[in-house]
Residue frames as qw, qx, qy, qz and C-alpha x, y, z in Angstrom:
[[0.788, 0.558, -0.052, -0.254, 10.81, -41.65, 245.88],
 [0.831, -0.042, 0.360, 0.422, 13.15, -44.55, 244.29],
 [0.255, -0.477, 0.374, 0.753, 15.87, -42.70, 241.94],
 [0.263, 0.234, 0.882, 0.313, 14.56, -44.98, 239.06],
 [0.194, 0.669, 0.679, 0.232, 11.57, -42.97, 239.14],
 [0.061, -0.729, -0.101, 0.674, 12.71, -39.28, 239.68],
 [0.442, 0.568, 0.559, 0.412, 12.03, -37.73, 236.57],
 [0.068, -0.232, 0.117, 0.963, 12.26, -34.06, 234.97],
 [0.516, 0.603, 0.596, -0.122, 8.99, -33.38, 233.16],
 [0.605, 0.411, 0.264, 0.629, 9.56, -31.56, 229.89],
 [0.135, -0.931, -0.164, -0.297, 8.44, -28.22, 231.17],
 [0.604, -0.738, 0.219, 0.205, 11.35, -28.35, 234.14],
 [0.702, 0.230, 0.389, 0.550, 13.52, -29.41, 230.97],
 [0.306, 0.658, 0.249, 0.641, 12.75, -26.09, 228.98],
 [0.241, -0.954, -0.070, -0.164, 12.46, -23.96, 231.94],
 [0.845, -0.319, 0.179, 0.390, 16.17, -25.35, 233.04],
 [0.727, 0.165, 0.415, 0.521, 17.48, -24.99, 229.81],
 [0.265, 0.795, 0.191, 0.511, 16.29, -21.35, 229.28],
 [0.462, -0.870, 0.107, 0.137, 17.51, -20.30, 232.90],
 [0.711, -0.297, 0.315, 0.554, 21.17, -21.84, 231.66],
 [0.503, 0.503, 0.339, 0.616, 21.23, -20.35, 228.42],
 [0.007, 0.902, -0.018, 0.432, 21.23, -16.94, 230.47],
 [0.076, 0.619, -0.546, 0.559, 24.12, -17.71, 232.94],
 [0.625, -0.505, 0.217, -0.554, 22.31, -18.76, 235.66],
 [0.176, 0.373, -0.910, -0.048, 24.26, -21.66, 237.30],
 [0.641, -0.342, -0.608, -0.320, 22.73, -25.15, 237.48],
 [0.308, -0.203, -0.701, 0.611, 23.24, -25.09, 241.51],
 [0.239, 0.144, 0.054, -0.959, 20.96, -21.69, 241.31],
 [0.471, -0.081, -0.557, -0.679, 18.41, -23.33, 239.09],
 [0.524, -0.086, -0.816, 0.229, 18.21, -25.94, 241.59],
 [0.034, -0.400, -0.516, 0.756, 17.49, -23.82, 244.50],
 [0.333, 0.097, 0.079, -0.935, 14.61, -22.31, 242.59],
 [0.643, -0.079, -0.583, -0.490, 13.03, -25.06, 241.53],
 [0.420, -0.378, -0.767, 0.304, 12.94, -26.50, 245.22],
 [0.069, 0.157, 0.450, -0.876, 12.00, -22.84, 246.72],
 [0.445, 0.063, -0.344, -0.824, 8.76, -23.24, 243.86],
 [0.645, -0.093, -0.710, -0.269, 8.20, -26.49, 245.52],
 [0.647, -0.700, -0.084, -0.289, 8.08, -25.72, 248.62],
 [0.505, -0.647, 0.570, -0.035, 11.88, -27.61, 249.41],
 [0.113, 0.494, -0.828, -0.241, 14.34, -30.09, 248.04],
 [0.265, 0.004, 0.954, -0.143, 12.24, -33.08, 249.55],
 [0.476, 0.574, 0.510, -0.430, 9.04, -32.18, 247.41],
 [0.348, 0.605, -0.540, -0.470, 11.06, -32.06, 243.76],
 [0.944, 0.223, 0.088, -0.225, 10.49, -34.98, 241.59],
 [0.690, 0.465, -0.383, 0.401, 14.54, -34.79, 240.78],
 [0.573, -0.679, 0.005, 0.459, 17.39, -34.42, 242.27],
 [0.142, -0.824, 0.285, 0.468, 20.30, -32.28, 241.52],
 [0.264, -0.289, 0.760, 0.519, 22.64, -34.88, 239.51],
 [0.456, 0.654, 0.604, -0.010, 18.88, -35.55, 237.41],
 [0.085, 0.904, 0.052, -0.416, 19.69, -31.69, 236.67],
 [0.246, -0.526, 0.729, 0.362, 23.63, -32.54, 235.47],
 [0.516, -0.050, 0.806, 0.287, 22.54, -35.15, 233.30],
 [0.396, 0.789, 0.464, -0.072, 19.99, -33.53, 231.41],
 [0.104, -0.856, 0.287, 0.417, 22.70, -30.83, 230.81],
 [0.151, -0.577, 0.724, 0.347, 24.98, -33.08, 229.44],
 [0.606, 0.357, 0.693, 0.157, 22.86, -35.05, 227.25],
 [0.357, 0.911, 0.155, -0.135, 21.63, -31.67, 225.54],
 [0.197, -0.787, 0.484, 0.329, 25.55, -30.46, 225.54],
 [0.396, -0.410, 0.805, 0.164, 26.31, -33.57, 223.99],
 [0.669, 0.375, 0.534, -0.355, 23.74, -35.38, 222.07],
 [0.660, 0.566, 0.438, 0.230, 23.07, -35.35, 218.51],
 [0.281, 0.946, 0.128, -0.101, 24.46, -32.31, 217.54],
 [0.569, -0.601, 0.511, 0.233, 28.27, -33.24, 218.27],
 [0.699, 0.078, 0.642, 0.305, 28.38, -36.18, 215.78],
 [0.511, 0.796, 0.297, 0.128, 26.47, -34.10, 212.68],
 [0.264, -0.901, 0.301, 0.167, 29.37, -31.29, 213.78],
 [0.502, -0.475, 0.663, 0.288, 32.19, -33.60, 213.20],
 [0.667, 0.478, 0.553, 0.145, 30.42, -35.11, 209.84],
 [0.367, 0.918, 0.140, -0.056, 30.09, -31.70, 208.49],
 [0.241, -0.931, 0.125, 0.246, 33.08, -30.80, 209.47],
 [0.426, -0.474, 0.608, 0.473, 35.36, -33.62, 207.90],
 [0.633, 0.551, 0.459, 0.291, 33.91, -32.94, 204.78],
 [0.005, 0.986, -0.129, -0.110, 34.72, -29.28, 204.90],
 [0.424, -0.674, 0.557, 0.234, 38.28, -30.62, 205.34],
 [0.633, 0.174, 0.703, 0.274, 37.64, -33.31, 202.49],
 [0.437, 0.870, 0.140, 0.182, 36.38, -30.37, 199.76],
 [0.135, -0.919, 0.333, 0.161, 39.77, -28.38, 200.91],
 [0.356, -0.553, 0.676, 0.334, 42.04, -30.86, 199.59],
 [0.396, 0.162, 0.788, 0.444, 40.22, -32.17, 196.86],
 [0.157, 0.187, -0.180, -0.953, 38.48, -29.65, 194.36],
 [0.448, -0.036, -0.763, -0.464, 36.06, -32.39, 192.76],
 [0.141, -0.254, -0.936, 0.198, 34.33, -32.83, 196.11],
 [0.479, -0.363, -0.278, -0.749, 30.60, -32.59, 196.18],
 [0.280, -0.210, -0.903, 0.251, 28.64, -32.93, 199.20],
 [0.373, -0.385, -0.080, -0.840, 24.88, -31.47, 200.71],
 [0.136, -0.271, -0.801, 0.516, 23.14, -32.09, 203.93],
 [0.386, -0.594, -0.210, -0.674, 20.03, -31.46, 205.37],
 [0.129, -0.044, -0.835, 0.533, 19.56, -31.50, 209.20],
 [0.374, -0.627, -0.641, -0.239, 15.87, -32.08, 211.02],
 [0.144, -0.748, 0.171, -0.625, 14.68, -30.15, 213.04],
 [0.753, -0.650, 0.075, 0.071, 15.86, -32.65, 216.47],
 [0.036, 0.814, -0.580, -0.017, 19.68, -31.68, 214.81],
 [0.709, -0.107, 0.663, 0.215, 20.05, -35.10, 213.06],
 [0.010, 0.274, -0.698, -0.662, 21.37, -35.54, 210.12],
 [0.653, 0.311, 0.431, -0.540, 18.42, -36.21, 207.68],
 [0.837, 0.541, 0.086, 0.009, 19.79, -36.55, 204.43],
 [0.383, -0.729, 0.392, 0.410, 23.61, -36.80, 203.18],
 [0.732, 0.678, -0.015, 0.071, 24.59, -36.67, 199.21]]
């Protein structure tokens, strides 16, 4: 298969993501998802497919809303008269900001 078209499906996503969220390193995950396929040459990804998914999730959408929130927090501490409220959807974007 061409890189272009190696793909995670969402299911290798969530199973990925729940193996990391208990420890398990992504080299490990890897080697189980190729022993469940029979070998490395019969996975729709490769490894660095694995890495990037990681680091989109790590990174993504939740970073930016983080930093928003945060330099208000820092903006009500020095000024008593700020007012500010948020809601966040549920993909951890900002949805609304007052």
């Amino acid at each position: 298969m061409l890189p272009a078209h190696m793909k995670m499906n969402e299911y290798e996503k969530y199973q990925m993501e729940t193996m990391s969220k208990y420890g398990i390193s992504t080299l490990r995950i890897y080697g189980y998802f190729a022993a469940q396929a029979g070998g490395n040459e019969n996975l729709s990804f490769l490894r660095r497919d694995m890495y990037n998914e990681q680091f989109k999730e790590r990174g993504s959408n939740m970073s930016d809303v983080k930093d928003a929130i945060d330099f208000l927090k820092g903006m009500r501490i020095m000024d008593d008269m700020m007012y500010w409220r948020h809601t966040i959807k549920e993909d951890k974007m900002i949805r609304r900001l007052f």
